[in-house]
N, C-alpha and C positions, 0 to 999 in steps of 0.2 A: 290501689287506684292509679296510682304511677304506673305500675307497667302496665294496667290497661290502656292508658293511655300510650304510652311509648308504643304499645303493638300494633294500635291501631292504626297510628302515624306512621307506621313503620310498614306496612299493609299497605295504606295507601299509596307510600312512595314508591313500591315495585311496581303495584299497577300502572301506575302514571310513567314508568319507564318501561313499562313493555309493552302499555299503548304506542309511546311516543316513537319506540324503533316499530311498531309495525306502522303506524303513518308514513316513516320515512320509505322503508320500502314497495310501498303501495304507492306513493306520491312519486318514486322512480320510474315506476312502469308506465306509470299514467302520463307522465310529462315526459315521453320515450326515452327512458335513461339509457345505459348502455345496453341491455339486451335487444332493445329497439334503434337504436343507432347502426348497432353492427346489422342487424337485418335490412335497415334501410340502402348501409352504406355498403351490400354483395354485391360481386356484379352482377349486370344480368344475367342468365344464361346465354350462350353464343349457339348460331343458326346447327344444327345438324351437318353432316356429311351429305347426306342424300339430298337435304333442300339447298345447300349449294352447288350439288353434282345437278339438280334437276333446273337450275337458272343459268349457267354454265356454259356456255358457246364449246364446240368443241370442235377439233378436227386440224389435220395440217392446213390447210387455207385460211385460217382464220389467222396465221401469222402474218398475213397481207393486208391485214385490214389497220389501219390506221390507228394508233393509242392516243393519239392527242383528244379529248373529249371534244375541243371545240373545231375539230374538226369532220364536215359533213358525213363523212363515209364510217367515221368511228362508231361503235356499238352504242355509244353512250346519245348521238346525235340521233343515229339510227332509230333507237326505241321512242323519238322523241315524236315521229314525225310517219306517213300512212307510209304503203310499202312502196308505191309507185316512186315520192318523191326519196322515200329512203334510199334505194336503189340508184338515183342518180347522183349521190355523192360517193358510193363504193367504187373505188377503184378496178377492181374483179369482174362490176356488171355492166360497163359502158356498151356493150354491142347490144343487151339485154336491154337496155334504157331505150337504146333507136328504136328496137325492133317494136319496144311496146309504142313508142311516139308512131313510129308508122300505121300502127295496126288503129292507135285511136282506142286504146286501152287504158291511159294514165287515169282519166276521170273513173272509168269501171272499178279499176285497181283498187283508186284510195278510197273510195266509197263504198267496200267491201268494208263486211265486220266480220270477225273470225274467221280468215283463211288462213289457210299454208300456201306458201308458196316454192316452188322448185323453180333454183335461179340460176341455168346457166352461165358458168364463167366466157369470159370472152375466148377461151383456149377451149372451151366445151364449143362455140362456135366455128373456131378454126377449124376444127378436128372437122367438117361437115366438106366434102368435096366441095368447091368453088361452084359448080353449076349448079348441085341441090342448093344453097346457100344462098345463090343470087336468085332463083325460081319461088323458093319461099319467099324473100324479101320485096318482089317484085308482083307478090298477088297476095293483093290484103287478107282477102277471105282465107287463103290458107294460112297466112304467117297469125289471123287471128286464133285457128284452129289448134294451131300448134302450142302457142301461145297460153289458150288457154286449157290447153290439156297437163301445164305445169304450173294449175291451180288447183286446189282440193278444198271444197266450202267448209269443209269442218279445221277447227286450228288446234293443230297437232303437238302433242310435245312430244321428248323421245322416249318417254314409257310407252304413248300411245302410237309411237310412229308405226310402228313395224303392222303389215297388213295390207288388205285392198282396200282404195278410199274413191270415192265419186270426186270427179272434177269440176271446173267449170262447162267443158266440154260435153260433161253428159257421158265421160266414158270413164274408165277409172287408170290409176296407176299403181303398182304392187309395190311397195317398200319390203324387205327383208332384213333382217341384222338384230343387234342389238346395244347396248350401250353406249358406244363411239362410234360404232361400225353400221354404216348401212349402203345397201345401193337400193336405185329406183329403175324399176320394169327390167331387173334383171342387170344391167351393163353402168347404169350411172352411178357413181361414188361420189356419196353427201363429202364435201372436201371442206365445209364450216358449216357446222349443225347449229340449231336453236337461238340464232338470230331474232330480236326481237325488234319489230315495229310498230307503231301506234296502233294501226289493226290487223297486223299479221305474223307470221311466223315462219320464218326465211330457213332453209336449207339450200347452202349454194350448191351445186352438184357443176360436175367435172363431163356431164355427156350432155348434148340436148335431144328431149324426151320426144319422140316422135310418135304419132297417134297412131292406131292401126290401121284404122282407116279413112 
């Protein structure tokens, strides 16, 4: 009778200690013990190669552009604000900035939603003989034609840059190149790529684009 009883006690005491370690392990997982800590506490994963090469400004000109964020012409001010007003704090586009206030473009400009833009440098308007230069500047309807033959209604990045794109003009311009490298209609060299603005998509180029006709 004794050791039935001892065995039986003796039974029951295993059970109750091999319930008792699987509670505990199950009440770890549940109440995120260390296996769930350490998953919590991974880093995240960090962005790709390609999604930072494809947000990415690029080009020798872009070493011109201002680092300090709070200031207007910087990338960081830049994307803040449409492309008309972007453009007037870049140090690069101030011929570019008149030429649009002459034409009576600033309002067109910012009120645009996904364009590209091709933004001659003020050394892109130097390079224009002094009498084409004052000729364009001096007759609205052409300086707006010009103008806006260095708009393209679709907004490009540099995967989709390369091709023929329709302008504002109604006529197109051809980019060629690829990854850092491009010119536009053949002669102009993107010199700071994928500029971004509130509604547009800035490529400064180094020539200014002139229509055909």
């Amino acid at each position: 009778m004794n050791r039935r009883l001892f065995a039986t006690v003796g039974a029951i005491a295993i059970l109750t200690l091999a319930a008792g370690c699987g509670d505990g392990d199950t009440d770890t997982t549940a109440s995120g013990g260390t296996s769930a800590s350490a998953s919590a506490d991974a880093p995240m994963p960090s962005a790709s190669p390609s999604m930072s090469m494809t947000s990415a400004q690029f080009g020798p000109g872009c070493a011109a552009v201002p680092t300090d964020p709070t200031n207007a012409g910087s990338f960081e001010a830049m994307a803040k604000v449409p492309v008309a007003t972007a453009a007037s704090g870049n140090p690069l586009l101030s011929t570019l900035v008149t030429a649009v206030k002459k034409a009576n473009l600033v309002d067109s400009l910012n009120g645009a939603q996904g364009v590209t833009v091709f933004a001659p440098t003020n050394d892109a308007f130097a390079k224009l003989p002094k009498a084409d230069l004052d000729k364009v500047l001096a007759d609205d309807a052409l300086l707006k034609k010009v103008l806006t033959h260095h708009v393209v209604k679709t907004q490009l990045s540099p995967d989709t840059l390369a091709g023929a794109h329709e302008t504002l003009l109604g006529d197109q311009v051809t980019v060629a190149g690829s990854g850092s490298s491009f010119t536009v209609d053949g002669n102009s060299m993107v010199v700071c790529g994928n500029v971004s603005t509130a509604n547009a998509t800035v490529y400064i180029v180094d020539t200014v684009l002139m229509p055909k006709s």
